[in-house]
C-alpha positions as CSV (number, residue, x, y, z in Angstrom):
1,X,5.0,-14.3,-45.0
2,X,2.4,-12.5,-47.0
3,X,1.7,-9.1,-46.0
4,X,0.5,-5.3,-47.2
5,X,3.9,-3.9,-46.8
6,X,5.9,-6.1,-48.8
7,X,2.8,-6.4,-51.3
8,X,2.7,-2.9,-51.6
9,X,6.6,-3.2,-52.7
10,X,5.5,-6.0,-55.1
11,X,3.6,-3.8,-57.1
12,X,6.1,-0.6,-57.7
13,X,8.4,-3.2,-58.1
14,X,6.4,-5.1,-61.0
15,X,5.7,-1.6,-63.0
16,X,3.2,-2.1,-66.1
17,X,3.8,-5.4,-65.7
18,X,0.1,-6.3,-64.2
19,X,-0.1,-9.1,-61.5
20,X,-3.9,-10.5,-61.5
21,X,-6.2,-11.4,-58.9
22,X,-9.6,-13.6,-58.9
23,X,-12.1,-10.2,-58.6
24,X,-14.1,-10.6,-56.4
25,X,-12.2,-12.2,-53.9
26,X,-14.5,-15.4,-52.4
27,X,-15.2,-14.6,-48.6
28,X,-12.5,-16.6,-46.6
29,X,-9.8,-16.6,-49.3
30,X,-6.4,-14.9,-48.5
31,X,-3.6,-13.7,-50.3
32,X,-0.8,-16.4,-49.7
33,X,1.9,-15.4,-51.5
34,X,3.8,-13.3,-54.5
35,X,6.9,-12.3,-56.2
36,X,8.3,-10.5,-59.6
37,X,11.2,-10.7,-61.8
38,X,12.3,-7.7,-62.2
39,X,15.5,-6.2,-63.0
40,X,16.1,-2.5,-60.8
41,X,15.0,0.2,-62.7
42,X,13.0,-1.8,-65.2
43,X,9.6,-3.1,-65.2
44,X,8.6,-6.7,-64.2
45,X,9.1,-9.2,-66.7
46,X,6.7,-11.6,-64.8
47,X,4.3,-11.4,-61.9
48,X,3.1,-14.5,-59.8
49,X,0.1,-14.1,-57.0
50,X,-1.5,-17.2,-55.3
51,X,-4.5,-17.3,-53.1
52,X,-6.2,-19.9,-51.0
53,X,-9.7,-20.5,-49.5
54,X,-12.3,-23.0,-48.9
55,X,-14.4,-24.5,-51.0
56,X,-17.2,-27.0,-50.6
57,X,-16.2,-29.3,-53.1
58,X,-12.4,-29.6,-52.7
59,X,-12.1,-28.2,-48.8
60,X,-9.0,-25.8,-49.3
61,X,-7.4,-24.7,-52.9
62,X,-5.0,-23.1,-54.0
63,X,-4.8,-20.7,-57.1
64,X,-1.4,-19.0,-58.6
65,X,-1.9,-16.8,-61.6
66,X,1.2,-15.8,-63.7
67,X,2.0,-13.0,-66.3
68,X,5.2,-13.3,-68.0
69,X,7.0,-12.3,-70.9
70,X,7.4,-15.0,-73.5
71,X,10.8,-17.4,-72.1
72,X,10.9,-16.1,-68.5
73,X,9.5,-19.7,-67.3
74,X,7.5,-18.9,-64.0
75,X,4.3,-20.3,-65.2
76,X,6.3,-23.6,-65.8
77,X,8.0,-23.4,-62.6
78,X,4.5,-22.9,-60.6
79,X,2.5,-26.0,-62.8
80,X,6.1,-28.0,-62.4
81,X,6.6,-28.2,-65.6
82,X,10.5,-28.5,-67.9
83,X,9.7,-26.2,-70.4
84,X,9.7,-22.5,-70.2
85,X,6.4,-22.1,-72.6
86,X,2.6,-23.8,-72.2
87,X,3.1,-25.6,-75.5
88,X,2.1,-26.6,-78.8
89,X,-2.0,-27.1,-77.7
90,X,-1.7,-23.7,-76.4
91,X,-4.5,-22.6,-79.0
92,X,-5.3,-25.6,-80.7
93,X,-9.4,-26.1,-80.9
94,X,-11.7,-24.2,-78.7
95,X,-10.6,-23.0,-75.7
96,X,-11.5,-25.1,-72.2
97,X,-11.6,-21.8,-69.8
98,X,-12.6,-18.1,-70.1
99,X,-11.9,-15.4,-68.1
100,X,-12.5,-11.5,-68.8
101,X,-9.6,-8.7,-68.2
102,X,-10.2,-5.1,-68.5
103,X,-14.0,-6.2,-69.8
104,X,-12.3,-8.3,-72.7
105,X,-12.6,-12.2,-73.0
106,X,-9.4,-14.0,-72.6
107,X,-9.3,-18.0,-74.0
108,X,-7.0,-20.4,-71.8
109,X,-6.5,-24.1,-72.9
110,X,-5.7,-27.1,-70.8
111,X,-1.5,-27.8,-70.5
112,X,-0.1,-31.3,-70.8
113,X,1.3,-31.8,-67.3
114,X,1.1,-35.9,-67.9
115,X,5.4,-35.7,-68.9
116,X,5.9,-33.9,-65.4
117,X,5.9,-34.7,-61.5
118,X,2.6,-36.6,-61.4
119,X,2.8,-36.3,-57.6
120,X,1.9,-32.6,-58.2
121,X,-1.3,-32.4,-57.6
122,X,-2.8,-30.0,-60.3
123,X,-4.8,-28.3,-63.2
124,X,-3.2,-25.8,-65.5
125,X,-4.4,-23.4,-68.1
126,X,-2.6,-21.3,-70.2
127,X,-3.0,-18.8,-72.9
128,X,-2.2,-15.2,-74.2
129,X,-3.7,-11.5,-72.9
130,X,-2.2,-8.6,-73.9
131,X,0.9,-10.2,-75.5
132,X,2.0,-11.9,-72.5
133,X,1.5,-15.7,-71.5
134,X,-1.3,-15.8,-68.7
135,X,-1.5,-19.3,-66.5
136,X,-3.7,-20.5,-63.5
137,X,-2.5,-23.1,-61.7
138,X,-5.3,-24.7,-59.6
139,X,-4.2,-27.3,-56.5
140,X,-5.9,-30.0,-56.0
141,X,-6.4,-30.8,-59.6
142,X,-10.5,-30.7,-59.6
143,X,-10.3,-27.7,-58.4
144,X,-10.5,-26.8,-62.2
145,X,-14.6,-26.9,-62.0
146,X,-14.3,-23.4,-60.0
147,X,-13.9,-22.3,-63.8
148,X,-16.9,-23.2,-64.8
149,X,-17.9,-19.9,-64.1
150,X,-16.9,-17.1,-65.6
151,X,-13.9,-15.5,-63.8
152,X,-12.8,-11.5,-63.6
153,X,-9.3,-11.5,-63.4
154,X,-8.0,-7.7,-62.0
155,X,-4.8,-6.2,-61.7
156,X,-4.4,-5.1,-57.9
157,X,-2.3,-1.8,-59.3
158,X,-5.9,-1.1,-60.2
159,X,-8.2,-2.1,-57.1
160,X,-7.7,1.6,-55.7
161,X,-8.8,1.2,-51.9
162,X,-10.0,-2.1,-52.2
163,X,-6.6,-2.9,-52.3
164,X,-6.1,-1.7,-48.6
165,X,-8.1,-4.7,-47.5
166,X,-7.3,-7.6,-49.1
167,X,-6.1,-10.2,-46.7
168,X,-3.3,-12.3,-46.4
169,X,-2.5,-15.3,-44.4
170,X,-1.3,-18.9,-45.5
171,X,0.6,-21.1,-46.5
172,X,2.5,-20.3,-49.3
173,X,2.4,-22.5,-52.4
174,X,4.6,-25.9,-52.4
175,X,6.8,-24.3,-55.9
């Protein structure tokens, strides 16, 4: 289960490796779950955090950001995916999402999930900030219109106080 004490771990354990939140949280959205890989005495080499919340379109979604280091494969695992990379489209044309980090735009493109579990109910978006691989995997899959707008992605080593309050709760996510 989700909670400030074991979060709090998550993010000495993770080091510079940043783990990103939707900023501002929407009202009634919790923090459902985390983790790191992460070797003792070394910085993270990828960072996962999911939240859920209502919505009026979809009822109840689910969003999991990941940051990893090229070949870790925890973006693939979370969009239930074979590969350990976004692939080849990653890049290719315009890009179908924005999102800003540390003020700065960040491009994401739409990942092929057609070869995978089609079961899996999702959208996924993938592309690069600060040399790393950044992904979003949104449950149900139209839950991909919440990016129409603009989105602030933050790292929580960052939120200060705020950080204090966030709230967890949850289900965590099915991966």
């Amino acid at each position: 289960m989700a909670d400030y004490e074991t979060f709090a771990e998550h993010v000495t354990l993770a080091g510079t490796m940043p783990t990103y939140i939707p900023w501002p949280m929407p009202p009634g959205w919790t923090v459902t779950d985390f983790g790191c890989v992460a070797r003792p005495g070394s910085d993270g080499r990828a960072t996962v955090l999911s939240i859920s919340g209502p919505t009026d379109a979809d009822g109840v979604v689910e969003v999991s950001v990941v940051t990893e280091e090229p070949g870790v494969g925890v973006g693939s695992r979370c969009a239930g995916l074979l590969r350990s990379d976004p692939g080849a489209e990653i890049g290719d044309g315009p890009p179908h999402v924005k999102l800003k980090i540390l003020g700065r735009p960040v491009s994401l493109w739409s990942v092929l999930t057609s070869d995978a579990d089609v079961a899996f109910d999702r959208s996924v978006f993938a592309g690069e900030a600060e040399g790393r691989w950044l992904w979003l995997v949104l449950r149900p899959a139209s839950a991909a219109l919440l990016l129409k707008d603009e989105w602030i992605l933050m790292d929580v080593a960052d939120l200060g106080p705020a950080l204090v309050d966030l709230p967890f709760g949850g289900h965590p996510p099915p991966w």
